[in-house]
C-alpha positions as CSV (number, residue, x, y, z in Angstrom):
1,X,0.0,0.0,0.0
2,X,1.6,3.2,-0.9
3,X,0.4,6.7,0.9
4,X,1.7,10.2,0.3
5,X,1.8,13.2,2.5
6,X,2.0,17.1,0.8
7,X,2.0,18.1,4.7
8,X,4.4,15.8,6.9
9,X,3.8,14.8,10.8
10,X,2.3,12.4,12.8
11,X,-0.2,10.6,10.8
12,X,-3.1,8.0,11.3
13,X,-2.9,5.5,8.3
14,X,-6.2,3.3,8.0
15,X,-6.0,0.1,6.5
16,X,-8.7,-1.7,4.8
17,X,-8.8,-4.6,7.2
18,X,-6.8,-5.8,10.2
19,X,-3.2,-7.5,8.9
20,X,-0.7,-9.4,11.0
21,X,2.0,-7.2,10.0
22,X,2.5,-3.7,8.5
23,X,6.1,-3.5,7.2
24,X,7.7,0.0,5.9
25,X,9.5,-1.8,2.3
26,X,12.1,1.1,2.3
27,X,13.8,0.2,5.5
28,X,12.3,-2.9,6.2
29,X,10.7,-1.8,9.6
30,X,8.0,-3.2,11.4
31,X,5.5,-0.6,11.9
32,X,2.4,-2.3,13.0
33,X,1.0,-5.7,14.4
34,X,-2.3,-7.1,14.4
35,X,-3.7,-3.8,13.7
36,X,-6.6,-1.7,11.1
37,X,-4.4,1.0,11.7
38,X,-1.2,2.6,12.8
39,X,0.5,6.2,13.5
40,X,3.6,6.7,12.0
41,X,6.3,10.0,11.3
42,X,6.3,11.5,7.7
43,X,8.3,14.4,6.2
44,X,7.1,16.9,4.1
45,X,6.4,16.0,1.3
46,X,6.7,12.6,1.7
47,X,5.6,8.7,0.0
48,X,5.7,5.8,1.6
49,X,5.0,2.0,0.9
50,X,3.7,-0.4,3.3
51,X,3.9,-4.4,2.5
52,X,0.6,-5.8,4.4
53,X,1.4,-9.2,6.0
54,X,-1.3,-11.4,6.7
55,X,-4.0,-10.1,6.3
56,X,-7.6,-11.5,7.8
57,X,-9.0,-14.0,4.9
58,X,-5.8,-13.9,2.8
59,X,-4.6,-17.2,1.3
């Protein structure tokens, strides 16, 4: 999942469903578990991806 920021900050990302694990691909850091959603620190501007591990219902 890939989210962008014009503004940086602390920021509520909401996922579509609850996953096991949220990972940040660019530094490979864990940045959630067994959540819908997490807070995490972006720069201004700023784009991240997000690999979604898990999630409920996946094969």
């Amino acid at each position: 999942m890939a989210v962008h920021f014009k503004a940086g900050g602390r920021k509520d990302v909401y996922l579509p469903k609850e996953y096991r694990k949220v990972v940040d691909v660019f530094n490979d850091k864990v940045v959630a578990e067994n959540a819908r959603q997490f807070t995490d620190d972006f720069q201004t501007p700023d784009t991240a991806i997000f690999e979604l591990r898990g999630g409920e219902g996946d094969r």
